[in-house]
Every structure is written in C-alpha cells, then in structure tokens.
C-alpha positions in Angstrom: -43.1 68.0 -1.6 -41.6 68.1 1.8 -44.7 67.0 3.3 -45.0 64.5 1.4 -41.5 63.1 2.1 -42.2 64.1 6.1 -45.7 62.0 5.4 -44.8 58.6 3.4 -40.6 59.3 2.1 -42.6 58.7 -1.5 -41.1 61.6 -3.0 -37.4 63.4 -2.2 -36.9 67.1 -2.2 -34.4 68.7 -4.9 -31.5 68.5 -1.9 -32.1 65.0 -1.7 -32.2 64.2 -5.4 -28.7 66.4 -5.5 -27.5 64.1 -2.7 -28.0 60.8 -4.7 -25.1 59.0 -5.9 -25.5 57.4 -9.2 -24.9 53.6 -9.1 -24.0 53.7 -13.0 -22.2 56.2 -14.3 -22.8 57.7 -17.8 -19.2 56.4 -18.4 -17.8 53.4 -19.7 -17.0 50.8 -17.0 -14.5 48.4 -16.1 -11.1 48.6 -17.8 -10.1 50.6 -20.5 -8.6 49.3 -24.0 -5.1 48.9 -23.0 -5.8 47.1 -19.8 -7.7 44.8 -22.0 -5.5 44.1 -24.5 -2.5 43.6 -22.0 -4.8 41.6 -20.0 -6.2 39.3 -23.3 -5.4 35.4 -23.7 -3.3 35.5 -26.8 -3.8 31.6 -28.0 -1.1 29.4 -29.2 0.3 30.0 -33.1 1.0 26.9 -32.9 -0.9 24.0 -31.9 -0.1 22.0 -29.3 -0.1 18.7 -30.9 2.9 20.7 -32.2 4.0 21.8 -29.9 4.8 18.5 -27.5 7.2 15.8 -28.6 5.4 12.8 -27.3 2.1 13.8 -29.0 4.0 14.9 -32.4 5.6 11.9 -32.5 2.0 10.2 -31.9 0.6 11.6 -34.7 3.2 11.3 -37.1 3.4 7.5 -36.5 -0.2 7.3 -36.7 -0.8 9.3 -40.3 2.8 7.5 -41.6 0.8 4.3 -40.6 -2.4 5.3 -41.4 -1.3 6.1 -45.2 1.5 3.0 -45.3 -1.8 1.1 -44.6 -4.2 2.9 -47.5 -1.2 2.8 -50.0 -0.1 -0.8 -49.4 -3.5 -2.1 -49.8 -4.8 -0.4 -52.8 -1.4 -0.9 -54.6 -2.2 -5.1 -53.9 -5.6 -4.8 -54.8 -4.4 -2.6 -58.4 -4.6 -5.9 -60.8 -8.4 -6.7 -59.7 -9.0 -2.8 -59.9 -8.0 -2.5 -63.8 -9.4 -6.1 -64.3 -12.6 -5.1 -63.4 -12.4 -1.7 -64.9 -11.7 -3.1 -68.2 -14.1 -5.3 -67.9 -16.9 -2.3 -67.7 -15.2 -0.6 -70.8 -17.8 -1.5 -72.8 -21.0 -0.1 -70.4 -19.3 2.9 -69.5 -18.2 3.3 -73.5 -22.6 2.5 -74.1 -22.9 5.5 -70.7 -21.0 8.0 -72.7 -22.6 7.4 -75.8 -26.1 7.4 -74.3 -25.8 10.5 -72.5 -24.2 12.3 -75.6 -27.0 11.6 -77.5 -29.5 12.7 -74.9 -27.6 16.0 -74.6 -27.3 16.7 -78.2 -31.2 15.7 -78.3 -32.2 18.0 -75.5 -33.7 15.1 -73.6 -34.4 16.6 -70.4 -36.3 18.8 -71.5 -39.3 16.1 -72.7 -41.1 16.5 -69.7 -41.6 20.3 -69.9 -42.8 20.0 -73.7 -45.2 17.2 -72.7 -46.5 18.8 -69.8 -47.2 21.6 -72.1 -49.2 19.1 -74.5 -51.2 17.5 -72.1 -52.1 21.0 -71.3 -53.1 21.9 -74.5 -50.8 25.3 -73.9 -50.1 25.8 -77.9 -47.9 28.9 -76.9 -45.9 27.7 -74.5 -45.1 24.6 -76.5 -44.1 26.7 -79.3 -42.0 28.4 -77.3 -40.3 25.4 -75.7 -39.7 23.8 -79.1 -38.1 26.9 -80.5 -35.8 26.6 -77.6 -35.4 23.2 -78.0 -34.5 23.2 -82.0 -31.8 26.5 -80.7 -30.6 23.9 -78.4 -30.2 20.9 -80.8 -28.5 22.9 -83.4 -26.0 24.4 -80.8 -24.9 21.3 -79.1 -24.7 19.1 -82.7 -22.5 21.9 -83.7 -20.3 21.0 -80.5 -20.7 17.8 -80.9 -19.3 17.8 -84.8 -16.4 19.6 -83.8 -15.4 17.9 -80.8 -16.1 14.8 -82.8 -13.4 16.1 -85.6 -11.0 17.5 -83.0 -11.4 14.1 -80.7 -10.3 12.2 -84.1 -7.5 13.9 -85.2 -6.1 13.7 -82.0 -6.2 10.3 -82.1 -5.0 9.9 -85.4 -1.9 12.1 -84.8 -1.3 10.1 -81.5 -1.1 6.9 -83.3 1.1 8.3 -86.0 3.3 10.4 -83.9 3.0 9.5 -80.5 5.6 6.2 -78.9 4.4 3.7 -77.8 4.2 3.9 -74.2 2.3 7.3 -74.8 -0.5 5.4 -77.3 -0.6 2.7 -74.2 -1.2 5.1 -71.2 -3.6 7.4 -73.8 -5.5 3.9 -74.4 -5.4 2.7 -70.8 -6.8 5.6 -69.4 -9.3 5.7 -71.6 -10.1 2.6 -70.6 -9.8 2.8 -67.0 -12.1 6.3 -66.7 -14.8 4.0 -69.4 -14.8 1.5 -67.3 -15.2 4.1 -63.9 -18.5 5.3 -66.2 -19.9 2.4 -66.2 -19.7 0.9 -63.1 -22.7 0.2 -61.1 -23.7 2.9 -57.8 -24.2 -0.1 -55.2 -20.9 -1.7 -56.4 -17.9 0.1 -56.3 -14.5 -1.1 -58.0 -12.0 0.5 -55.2 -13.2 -0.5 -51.8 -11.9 1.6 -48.5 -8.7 0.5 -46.8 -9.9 2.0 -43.6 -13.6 1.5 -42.5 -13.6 5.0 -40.4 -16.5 5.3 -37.6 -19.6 6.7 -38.6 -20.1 9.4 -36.2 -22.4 12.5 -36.0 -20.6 16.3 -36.3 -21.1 18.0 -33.4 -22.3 21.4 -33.8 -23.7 23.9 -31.6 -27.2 23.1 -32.6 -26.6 19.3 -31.2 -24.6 21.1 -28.2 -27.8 23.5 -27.2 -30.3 20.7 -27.7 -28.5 18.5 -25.3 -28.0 21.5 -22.6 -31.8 22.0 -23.2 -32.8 18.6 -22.3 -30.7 19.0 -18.8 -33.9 19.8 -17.1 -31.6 23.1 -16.3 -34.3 25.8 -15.1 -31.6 29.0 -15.8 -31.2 27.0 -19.7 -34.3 26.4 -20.0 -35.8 29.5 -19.1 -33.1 31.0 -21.7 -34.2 29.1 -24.5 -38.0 29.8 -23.8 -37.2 33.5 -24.6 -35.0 32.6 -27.4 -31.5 32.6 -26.4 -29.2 29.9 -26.7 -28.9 28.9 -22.7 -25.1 28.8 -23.5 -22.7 31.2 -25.2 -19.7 29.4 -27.1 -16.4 31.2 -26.5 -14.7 29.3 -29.1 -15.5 27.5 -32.2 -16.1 23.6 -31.9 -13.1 21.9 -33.6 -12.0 18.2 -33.8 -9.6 17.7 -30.6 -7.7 14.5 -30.9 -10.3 11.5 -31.9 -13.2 13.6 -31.0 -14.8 16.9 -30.6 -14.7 19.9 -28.8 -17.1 22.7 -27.5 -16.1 25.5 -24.9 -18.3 28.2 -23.7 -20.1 29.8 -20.9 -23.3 28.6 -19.2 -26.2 31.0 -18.0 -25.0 33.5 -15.0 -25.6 30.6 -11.6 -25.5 27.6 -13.5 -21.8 25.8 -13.2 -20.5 22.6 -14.8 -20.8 20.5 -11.9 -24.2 20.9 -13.0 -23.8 19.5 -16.0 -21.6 17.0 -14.7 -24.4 15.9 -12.8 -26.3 15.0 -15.2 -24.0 13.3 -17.5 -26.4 10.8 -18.5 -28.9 12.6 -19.4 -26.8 14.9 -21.9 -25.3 11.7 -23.8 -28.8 10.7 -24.3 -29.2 14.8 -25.5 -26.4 14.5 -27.8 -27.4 10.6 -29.2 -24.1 9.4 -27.9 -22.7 6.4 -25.5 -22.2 7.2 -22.4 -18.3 6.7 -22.4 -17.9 9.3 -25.6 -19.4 12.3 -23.4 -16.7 13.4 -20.9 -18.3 17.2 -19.5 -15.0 19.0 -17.7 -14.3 22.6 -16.0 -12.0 25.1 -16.7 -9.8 25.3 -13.4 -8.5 29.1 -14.7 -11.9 30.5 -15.3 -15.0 30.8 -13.3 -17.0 28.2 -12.3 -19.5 28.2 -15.6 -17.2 27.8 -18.4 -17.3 24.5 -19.6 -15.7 22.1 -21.9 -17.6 19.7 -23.7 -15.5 16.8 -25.3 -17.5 14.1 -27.5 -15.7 11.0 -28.6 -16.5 9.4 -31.3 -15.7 5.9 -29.3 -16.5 4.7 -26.0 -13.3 5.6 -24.3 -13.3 2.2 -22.5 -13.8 0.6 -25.7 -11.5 2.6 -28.3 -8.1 1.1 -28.9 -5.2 2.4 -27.0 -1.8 2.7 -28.0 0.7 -0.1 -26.8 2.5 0.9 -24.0 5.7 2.5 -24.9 7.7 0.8 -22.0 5.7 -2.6 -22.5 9.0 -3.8 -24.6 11.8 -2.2 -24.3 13.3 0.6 -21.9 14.0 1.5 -18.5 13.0 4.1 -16.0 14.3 6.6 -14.0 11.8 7.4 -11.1 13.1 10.6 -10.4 11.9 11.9 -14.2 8.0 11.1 -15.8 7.0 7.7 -17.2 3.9 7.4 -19.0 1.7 5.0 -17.5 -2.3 5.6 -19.2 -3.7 7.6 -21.5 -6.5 11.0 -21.3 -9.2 10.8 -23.5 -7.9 12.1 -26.3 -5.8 9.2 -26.9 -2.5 11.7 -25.3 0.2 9.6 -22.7 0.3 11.1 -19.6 3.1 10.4 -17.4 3.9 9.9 -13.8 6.5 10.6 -11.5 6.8 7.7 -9.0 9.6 10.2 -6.5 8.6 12.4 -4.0 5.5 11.5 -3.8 2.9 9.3 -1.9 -0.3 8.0 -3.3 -3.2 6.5 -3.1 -5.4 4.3 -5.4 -9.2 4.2 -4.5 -12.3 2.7 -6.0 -14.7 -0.4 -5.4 -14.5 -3.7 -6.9 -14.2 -4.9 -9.8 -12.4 -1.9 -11.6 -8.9 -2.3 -12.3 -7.9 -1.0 -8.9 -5.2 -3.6 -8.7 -4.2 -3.5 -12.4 -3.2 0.1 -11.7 -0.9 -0.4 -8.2 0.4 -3.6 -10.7 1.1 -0.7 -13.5 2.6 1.6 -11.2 5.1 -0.8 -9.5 5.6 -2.2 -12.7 7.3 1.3 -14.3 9.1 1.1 -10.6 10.6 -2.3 -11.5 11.8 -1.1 -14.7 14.7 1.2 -12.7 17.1 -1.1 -11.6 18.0 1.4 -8.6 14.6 0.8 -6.8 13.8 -1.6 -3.5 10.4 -2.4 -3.8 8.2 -3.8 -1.4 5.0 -5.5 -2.3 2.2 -7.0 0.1 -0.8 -8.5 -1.9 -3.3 -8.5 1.4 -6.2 -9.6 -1.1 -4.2 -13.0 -1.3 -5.2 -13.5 -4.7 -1.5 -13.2 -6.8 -2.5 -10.2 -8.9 0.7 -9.0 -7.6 2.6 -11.9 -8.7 5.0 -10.9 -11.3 6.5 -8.1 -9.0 7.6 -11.4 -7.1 10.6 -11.8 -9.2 11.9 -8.3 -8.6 11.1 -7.3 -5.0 13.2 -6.9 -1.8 10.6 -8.0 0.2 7.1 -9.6 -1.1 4.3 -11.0 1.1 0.5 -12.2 -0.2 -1.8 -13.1 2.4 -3.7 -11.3 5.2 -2.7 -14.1 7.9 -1.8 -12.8 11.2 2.4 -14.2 10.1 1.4 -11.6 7.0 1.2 -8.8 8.8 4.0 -9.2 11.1 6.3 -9.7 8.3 5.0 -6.4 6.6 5.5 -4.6 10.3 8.5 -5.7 10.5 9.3 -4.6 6.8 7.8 -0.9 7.6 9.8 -1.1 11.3 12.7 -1.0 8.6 11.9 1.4 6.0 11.0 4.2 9.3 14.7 3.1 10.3 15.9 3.3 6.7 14.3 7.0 7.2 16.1 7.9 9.6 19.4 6.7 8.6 18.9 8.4 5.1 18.1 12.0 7.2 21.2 12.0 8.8 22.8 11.1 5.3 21.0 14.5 3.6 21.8 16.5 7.0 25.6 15.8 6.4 26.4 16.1 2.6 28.0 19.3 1.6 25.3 22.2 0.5 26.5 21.8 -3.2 26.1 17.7 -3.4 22.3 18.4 -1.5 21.0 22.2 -2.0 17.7 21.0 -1.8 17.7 18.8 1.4 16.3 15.7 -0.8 17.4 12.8 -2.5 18.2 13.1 -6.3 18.4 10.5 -9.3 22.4 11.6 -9.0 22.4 10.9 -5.4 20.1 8.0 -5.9 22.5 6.7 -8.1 25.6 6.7 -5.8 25.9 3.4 -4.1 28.2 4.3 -1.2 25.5 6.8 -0.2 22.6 3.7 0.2 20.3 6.4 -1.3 18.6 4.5 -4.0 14.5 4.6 -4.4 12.1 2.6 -2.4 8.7 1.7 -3.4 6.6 0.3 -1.0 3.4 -1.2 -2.5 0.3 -2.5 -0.7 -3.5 -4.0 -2.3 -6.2 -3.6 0.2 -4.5 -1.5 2.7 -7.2 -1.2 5.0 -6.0 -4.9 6.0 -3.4 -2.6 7.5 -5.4 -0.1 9.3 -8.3 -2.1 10.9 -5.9 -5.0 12.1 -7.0 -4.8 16.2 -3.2 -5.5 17.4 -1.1 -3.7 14.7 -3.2 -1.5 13.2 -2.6 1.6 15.3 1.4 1.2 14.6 1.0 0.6 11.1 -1.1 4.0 10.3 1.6 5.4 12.4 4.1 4.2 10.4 2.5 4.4 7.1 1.9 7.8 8.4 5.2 9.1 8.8 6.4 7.9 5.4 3.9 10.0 4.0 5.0 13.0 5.6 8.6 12.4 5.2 9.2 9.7 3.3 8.6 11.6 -0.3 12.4 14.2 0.2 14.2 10.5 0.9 13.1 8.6 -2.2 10.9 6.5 0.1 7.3 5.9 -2.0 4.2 4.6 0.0 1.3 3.3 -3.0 -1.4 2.6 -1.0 -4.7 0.9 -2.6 -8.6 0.0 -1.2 -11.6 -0.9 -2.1 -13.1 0.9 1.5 -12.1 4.3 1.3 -12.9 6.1 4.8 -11.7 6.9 7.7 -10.6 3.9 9.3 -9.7 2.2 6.0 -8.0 5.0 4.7 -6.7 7.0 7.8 -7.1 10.9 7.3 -3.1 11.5 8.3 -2.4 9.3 5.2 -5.1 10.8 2.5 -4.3 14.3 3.9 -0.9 13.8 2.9 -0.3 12.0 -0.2 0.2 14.2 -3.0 -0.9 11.4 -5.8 -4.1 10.4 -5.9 -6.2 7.6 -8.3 -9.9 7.3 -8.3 -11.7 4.5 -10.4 -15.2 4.7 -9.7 -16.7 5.0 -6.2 -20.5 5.4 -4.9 -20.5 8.6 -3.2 -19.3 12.1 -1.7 -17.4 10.5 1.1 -15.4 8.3 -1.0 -14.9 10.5 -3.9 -13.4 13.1 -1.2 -11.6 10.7 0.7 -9.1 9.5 -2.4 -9.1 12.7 -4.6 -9.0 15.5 -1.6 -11.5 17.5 0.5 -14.2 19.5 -1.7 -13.4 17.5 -4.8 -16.7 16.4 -5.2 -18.4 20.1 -5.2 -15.3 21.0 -7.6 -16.9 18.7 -10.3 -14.0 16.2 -9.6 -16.6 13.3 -9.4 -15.3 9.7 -9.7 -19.2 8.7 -9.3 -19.9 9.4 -12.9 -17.8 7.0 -14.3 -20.0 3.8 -15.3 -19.8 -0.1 -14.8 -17.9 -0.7 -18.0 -14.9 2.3 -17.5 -12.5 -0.3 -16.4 -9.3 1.4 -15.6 -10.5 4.8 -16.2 -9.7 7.0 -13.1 -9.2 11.1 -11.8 -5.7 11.5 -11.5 -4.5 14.0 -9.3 -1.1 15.1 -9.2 1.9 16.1 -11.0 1.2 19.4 -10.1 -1.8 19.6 -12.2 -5.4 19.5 -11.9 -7.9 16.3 -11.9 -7.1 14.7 -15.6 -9.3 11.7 -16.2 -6.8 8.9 -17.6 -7.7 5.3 -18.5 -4.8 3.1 -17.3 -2.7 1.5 -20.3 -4.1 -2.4 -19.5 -1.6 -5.0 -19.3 -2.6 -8.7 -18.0 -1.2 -10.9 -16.3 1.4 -12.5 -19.0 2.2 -8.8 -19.8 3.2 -8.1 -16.4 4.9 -11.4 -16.4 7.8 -10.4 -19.2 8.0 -7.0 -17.9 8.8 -8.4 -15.1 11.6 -10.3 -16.4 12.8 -7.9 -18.4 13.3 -5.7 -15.4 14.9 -9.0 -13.5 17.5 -8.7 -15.9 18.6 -5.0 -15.9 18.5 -5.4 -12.1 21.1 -8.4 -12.7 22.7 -6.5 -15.3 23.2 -4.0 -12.3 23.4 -5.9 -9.4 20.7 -4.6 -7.4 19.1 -7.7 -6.9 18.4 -7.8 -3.2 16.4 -9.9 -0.3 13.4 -11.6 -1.5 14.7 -11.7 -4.9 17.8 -13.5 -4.3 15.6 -15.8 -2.3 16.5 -14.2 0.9 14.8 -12.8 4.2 15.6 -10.5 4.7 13.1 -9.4 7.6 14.0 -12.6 9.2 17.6 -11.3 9.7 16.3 -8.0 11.2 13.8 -9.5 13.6 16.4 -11.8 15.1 18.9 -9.1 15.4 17.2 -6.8 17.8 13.9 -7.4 19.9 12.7 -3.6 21.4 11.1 -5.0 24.9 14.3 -7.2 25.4 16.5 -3.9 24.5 14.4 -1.9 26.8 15.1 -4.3 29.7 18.7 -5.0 28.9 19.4 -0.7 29.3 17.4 -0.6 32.3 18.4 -2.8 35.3 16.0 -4.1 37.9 17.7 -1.9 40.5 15.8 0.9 38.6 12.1 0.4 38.5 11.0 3.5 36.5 13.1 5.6 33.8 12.4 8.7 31.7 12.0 8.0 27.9 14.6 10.4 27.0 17.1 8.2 29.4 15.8 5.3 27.9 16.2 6.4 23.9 19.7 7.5 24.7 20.6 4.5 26.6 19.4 2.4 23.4 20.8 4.3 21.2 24.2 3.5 22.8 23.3 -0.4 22.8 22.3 -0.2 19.0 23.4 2.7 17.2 22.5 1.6 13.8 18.4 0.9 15.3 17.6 3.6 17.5 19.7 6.8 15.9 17.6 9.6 16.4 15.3 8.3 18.5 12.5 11.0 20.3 11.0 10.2 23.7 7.7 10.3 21.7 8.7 7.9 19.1 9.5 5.3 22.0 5.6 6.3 23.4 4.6 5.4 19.8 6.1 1.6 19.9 5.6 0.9 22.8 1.6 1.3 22.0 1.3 -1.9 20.1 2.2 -4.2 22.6 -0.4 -2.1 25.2 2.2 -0.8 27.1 1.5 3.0 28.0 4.2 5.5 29.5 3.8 7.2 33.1 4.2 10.1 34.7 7.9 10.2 36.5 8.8 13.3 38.6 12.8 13.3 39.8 14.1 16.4 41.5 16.4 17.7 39.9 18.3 21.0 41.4 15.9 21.3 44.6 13.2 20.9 42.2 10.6 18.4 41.2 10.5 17.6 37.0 7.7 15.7 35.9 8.0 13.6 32.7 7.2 10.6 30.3 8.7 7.5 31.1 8.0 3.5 31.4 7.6 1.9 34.0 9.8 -1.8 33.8 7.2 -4.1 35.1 5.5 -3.3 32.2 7.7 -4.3 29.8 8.5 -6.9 31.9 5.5 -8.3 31.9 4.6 -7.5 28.1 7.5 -9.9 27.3 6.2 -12.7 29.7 2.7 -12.9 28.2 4.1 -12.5 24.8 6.9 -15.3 25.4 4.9 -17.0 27.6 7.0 -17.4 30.2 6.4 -17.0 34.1 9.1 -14.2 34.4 11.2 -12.0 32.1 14.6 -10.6 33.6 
C-alpha cells in the first residue's frame, strides 16, 4: 500500500485514513430544536386587512356597499320575480307531477331492461324486473302515504291555520312551483353584480407558467419530475387577486423571473398588467411572490381619492396619494425628504409631480414653488396657490426660477441659525417639526419646490452649473428645514439628472424607462440587478411607478389619476383654507415677489461696493465678512467657498492671494476686482463699472 501511495497517491495508508477529517458528521447538523423554534416566523393571528385601519375601513365600505347594492336591487326587482314565478306555477306543478310518476314507475331504469331485451338475456331481464316490481311497490307505498299525510296537512291548515299562515303556506308553494318549472337558459333572479370571470390559480397553473420560462435549473427539474419550485405557503386570494409564495431551484432568483414577465403571463393565460412577479427583501434572493390579478391593474377601477373632496394635510404626517396592486392606499410623506420622478414620455410623469404638489397645496402652512419648464400648463391649477409659479423654458424663465432658488438657499440659511438657537427641549432633534412649522413668529412653515422637466435646469449653458449647485444643496440640507425639492424628467442621466441630486434624494418615482441606466439613475444604484426594474412596466401602465421611500422597499403603486378639472377644484379648495388661514403669499396675491428680491441686492455690485478700488485683490473670507456687514439678512453665514460657488456663473474664477502675515507668507482664495469689475460692464453693458 505504501508503494502504491509513494507510486500514484491512489491509495492512503491506515495513518492517513485515521488522519481524515470527515466533511459530514454522522450527527445532525445545523441548529438544534430550540434554536429553531425561537428562531421560526410565527405568522399573524390576525390578518392584516385586520389589522390596518385604512384597509379595514376599505373593506368594510366595500362589502356594506357591495351588499346595499345586491339587496337594493333584488328587493326592486321582487314584484317581476313572483310575477314571473307564478306565472310558471303551472309547469313546475306538470315538473313535479311528471317526475313523481317516473319515480314511482321506476323510469330510469328502462334502458337497462331494454338493453337486456335486445340482448335476448332472459335471466338478467328477469332479474331486473323483479327489481323493478320491488321497486314500484316500495315507492307507491311512499307515495300513498305521503299523499295522505300531504292532504291532511292541508286540510288541517285550512281549518286551523289564520290566514296569513294559509297565504305564506300557498305562496311558497307557489313561488318554489314556479322555481320547478322555470326554464335552464332563462333564469327568474338575474345577478346584481356581474363578477369577472377569472381562472383559480393553483400550483398546477403556477408550475406550468415557471416551466415555460425557458429556465434551464426549472426545466431540468421538471424533466426529472420535480416541480422546479417549492411553495412555502398555500396560494390564497390576496386583495382582488391571487397569491403564490415559494422558493425557486438552488441559482435561479426572481429577477429571473422578472425578466421574463411576458412570457409567464402568456404561461399563466393572463394580461400582461394582472401578473406582477416580486422578491422577498427579508429572504434570499429565490423566494418569490407571485401575485395574479384578476384585472389589468391599469384598467381595474380605483378607489376615489380620499382627499379629492374634502380634507386637509399636514406634510409632516402620511397622505395617501396612489394605490399598490392590491387595491391598498399607500401614503406619502412630502417632509424631510427630496425626490425625484423619472420616466419617458407619455406616462403620467407630470400627473404625479401635479398629485404630489397637489396633497402639498392642501396644508395651508406650505410655500410652494412651481416651474412648468415643459411650458405646456399641466401645472396650471397649482397657479392659484403658489408663492412663486413660472411656465416656460425662456432664458427670463430661468432667471426668475434662479433667482427663486438664490432665495430658498438664503431661506436655508436663515432657518439653520433659527434650529441652532431654539432651546434643546423646543428642537431635540435639530429639525423642523409640524409644531414648529406651525409657529408663525418662527417663519418655519414647509416649502415645496416643484419643477417638470428639470433637466431644463441642469443642461442650461449659463446657469446650469449654479442651479445643480443649488438644487444640490437643498437636497442635502434642505429635508431637516422643511425645504422639499420634487424634481421630474423625462432624460434621466447624468447631466439631466446630476448624480449629487439622485444620490441624495431619499424619494424616488419611476414610471417606465428603457433601460439599466435609467432604471438606476431614478430608483438608486443596483436597483436594476435587485429586480427593482421600471422596464417591465408596458405602454398602457399609465401612472404605475416603483416607489421608493418611506423607509420601505420598492412598492409598485399606480398614481390615484386626477385630470385637469380635478386638479382645478382641489385647487380651490386649498385657495380657500390658505385664505381661511392667511397664508396666501407672493404669486398668489398677485405679487412678485422675486422681483422685490432681485432689485434689493445685486452680488457683483455688493462685491464692489465692500471692496474699494484702492484695494485691487481681497481674500474671500474678507470679502463674505465685509458683505455680511453690508447685508446681514443676504449673506449670514456666508463660507469663502460659497462665494467661489456664485461667483462661477457669471465666469468669474477666484485667485491665489498670498499676504504676509506675522513675517510669513499665507496663500489663499480670493477675487481679484477687475473681474468683477468687468463682469458687471459686459453684463450692464457699460464701458466702466466703479
């Protein structure tokens, strides 16, 4: 053996073999009983329908409907019903009589006894006929007595019985004759409620659809007789639909399946809007949940909007805004977040930012700003209500929106120094609240700043580098201040959608876009290998987006629709809490307010006016302080970088300046005043500015 093992290591010597360590041990592995049980997912006693308020409520104003509806109409249709039962009395009396007689008579059992005739089977026909006379004299036996019994109960009825007895006795004798005889193809009582005729699902539907995936790991299990898919619950109806959980083969995951979406609606005979394939963010990567509709989600009716009507908002609490596809609200919270709305044309993109400053509008407390770059007046009705409102992508657009953002950052500002310097127990959080929100003297209130086609924004060649860094630091910051940036396009990437901005909204809406890129852009990096895919949704899902935020995973919602005279009397209504309130401010007072701020303070002009002629070059840190002393209530806070930042727009970039200071040379950022000098000459168009 040893030379063996010297020669070719085929076989191992008995030291060897005693060496080995055993991969798996005779015992049992993994955890024991108790880790398992403490360890188990106990599920809900009660259901969760139950358990939530706003889906309770659902469902018991649907089934109170739902029965109102089948009572009220069978109730009005109740005269023709016993008219045309009467009416069939007489057939269903002839019925009754008929098949009496064919009982007593053993009538079914003609066929046998002539079978046996034709036959010529003597000995079987005698034996069917001695069954048959057995038979006859049995039942004419019942029949006589039921006969005698069924007669003196009449007769004592009519003797002893009142009167309203003998009529309900005769009437429903009647009414269950005439149910005898009427005809199979033409029922009396007609359904109040035609329901949709949908297939069951069941797990043989499920594995045949899986199976036709084109799924080598599936199909390879189903070759060798397994199911390809191993259901860890049982399919139950879920809402208005169905739904299947379970665990695909060991490599296969459900963005898979979600891959192939198409192709397993066809599997499972349904439309393409019933079959909604998700993950299971808690479990590993090849669990999946299989919900079937039994409508097109696009097409099924939705429920009205509950603040379409009546009610107001507070931003600082959820609002529903669309529903999932079970038919279940699902709310947003339009505070402390930023977000953005993505998706190509043509698929509600600006219906939603319409929806979602529309639930804005409807808290009296909020500023909202609204720029319709598309130009078309989808935005419109937020017209009414908005501090500042602007359609167009004209170069007078956009300086009226910079202008309107130059304010919000300074609003920032001012509102940071406000949080810094409350007491601890007013602020413990070091962010605005609805309380604080709702304290005028504070100047805390929300603001909502809404913009279609944002990338308007970004790509502009003079302003667009200010703006993203605007737009940018209202992401980051504005969110603990009550300051809300919505931002929507039709072109999300890079330059449309800067990555500072998408990195750091924490809301995200995704209608349907054509690729990876896209997808990834709007709903977050890796969404797209996650299964979060926004591609699969077809040409018809109008409205129907990912939503991501909330603090929960991707939920696909379809945006409750409201058109244009919707929008209009929401509008109005929310008008008139705001002049119930009086927060009716700039725009909607029929003010402008940005033209008030622009004339009050010009930066380049400031700039000059704090730095004399005598001084050719200044630091940016003496320059911010020196404005900050010429307009405290603009430049507060002011960094030497923010100063680097503004001045970038009008192509005016900061120098090195060394000074010595102490013996020593310091080097640092400053301007240089010919610059701005000469920035305000070309844009004045003078020869010379002071």
């Amino acid at each position: 053996m040893a030379d063996l093992a010297e020669g070719g290591g085929v076989m191992a010597t008995a030291q060897d073999l005693d060496a080995a360590v055993m991969v798996d041990g005779p015992g049992t592995a993994g955890p024991g009983f108790m880790a398992r049980i403490t360890g188990a997912k106990r599920r809900p006693v009660v259901p969760s329908w139950m358990r939530d308020r706003a889906e309770l409520k659902t469902a018991a104003t649907w089934a109170v409907g739902h029965y109102s509806h089948v009572t009220a109409y069978h109730l009005w249709r109740s005269p023709l019903y016993t008219a045309r039962l009467t009416l069939q009395a007489p057939r269903g009396a002839a019925r009754f009589v008929g098949g009496t007689m064919r009982w007593v008579t053993d009538s079914e059992g003609d066929p046998v006894r002539l079978a046996a005739i034709r036959r010529e089977d003597v000995g079987e026909y005698l034996k069917l006929s001695r069954q048959r006379d057995g038979r006859v004299r049995l039942r004419t036996l019942v029949a006589v007595l039921a006969s005698f019994i069924g007669l003196g109960a009449t007769l004592a009825l009519y003797v002893l019985a009142p009167g309203w007895l003998q009529a309900v006795s005769l009437g429903t004798l009647v009414l269950a004759l005439g149910y005898l005889g009427t005809p199979a193809d033409d029922p009396v009582i007609t359904r109040a409620v035609e329901m949709p005729k949908t297939q069951k699902l069941t797990s043989d539907i499920v594995l045949r659809a899986l199976g036709a995936l084109g799924i080598p790991a599936i199909n390879q299990a189903q070759s060798k007789g397994r199911d390809g898919f191993v259901f860890t619950t049982p399919i139950t109806r879920d809402g208005p639909g169905w739904r299947a959980e379970g665990d695909l083969p060991y490599g296969v995951t459900v963005t898979d399946v979600i891959d192939r979406r198409e192709r397993l609606a066809s599997g499972l005979r349904r439309p393409l809007g019933c079959v909604w394939p998700e993950a299971v963010p808690e479990e590993h990567t090849g669990r999946l949940v299989l919900w079937v509709g039994d409508q097109d989600m696009s097409k099924a009716k939705k429920p009205v909007w509950p603040l379409l009507k009546s009610g107001s908002v507070d931003l600082f609490k959820p609002a529903p805004y669309g529903t999932d596809q079970r038919g279940r609200w699902v709310d947003v919270t339009l505070m402390y977040i930023s977000g953005i709305i993505g998706a190509i044309p043509r698929m509600g993109k600006t219906f939603l930012l319409r929806l979602l400053l529309l639930v804005a509008a409807l808290d009296p407390r909020a500023a909202l700003h609204v720029f319709d770059l598309k130009g078309t007046g989808d935005l419109g009705p937020l017209e009414r209500v908005a501090h500042s409102y602007r359609p167009g992508d004209e170069d007078e657009d956009i300086d009226y929106a910079l202008a309107v953002l130059r304010g919000v950052r300074e609003e920032l500002r001012r509102r940071a120094k406000v949080i810094r310097n409350l007491p601890r127990d007013l602020c413990p959080e070091s962010k605005v609240t609805s309380e604080l929100a709702g304290n005028k003297s504070l100047g805390l209130h929300p603001i909502v700043i809404g913009a279609d086609e944002c990338q308007v924004w970004f790509e502009h060649p003079k302003h667009g580098k200010e703006l993203e860094e605007i737009c940018t630091d209202l992401t980051k910051r504005g969110p603990a201040l009550a300051i809300t940036l919505l931002l929507a396009t039709q072109r999300p990437n890079a330059q449309s959608l800067p990555t500072g901005i998408s990195a750091n909204a924490s809301n995200r809406w995704c209608l349907k876009v054509m690729g990876q890129l896209e997808n990834d852009m709007v709903l977050g990096t890796s969404a797209y290998k996650r299964g979060v895919r926004a591609t699969m949704f077809a040409w018809g899902d109008k409205g129907i987006h990912y939503f991501v935020g909330e603090g929960a995973d991707a939920r696909i919602v379809g945006a409750a629709y409201i058109d244009a005279p919707e929008a209009d009397a929401v509008a109005v209504r929310a008008y008139e809490l705001r002049e119930a309130a009086g927060t009716l401010t700039g725009h909607a007072l029929g003010e402008d307010p940005v033209a008030e701020s622009a004339a009050s303070f010009d930066l380049l002009r400031d700039i000059l006016a704090v730095v004399p002629a005598h001084e050719p070059k200044a630091w940016n840190e003496t320059v911010v302080g020196r404005l900050e002393e010429l307009r405290p209530d603009v430049y507060a806070g002011w960094a030497a970088e923010q100063l680097t930042a503004a001045l970038k727009p009008f192509g005016i970039d900061t120098v090195q300046i060394g000074r010595r200071l102490n013996g020593k040379v310091v080097n640092r950022r400053g301007i240089a005043r010919a610059d701005i000098a000469a920035a305000v000459a070309d844009r004045d168009g003078i020869q010379e500015a002071g």
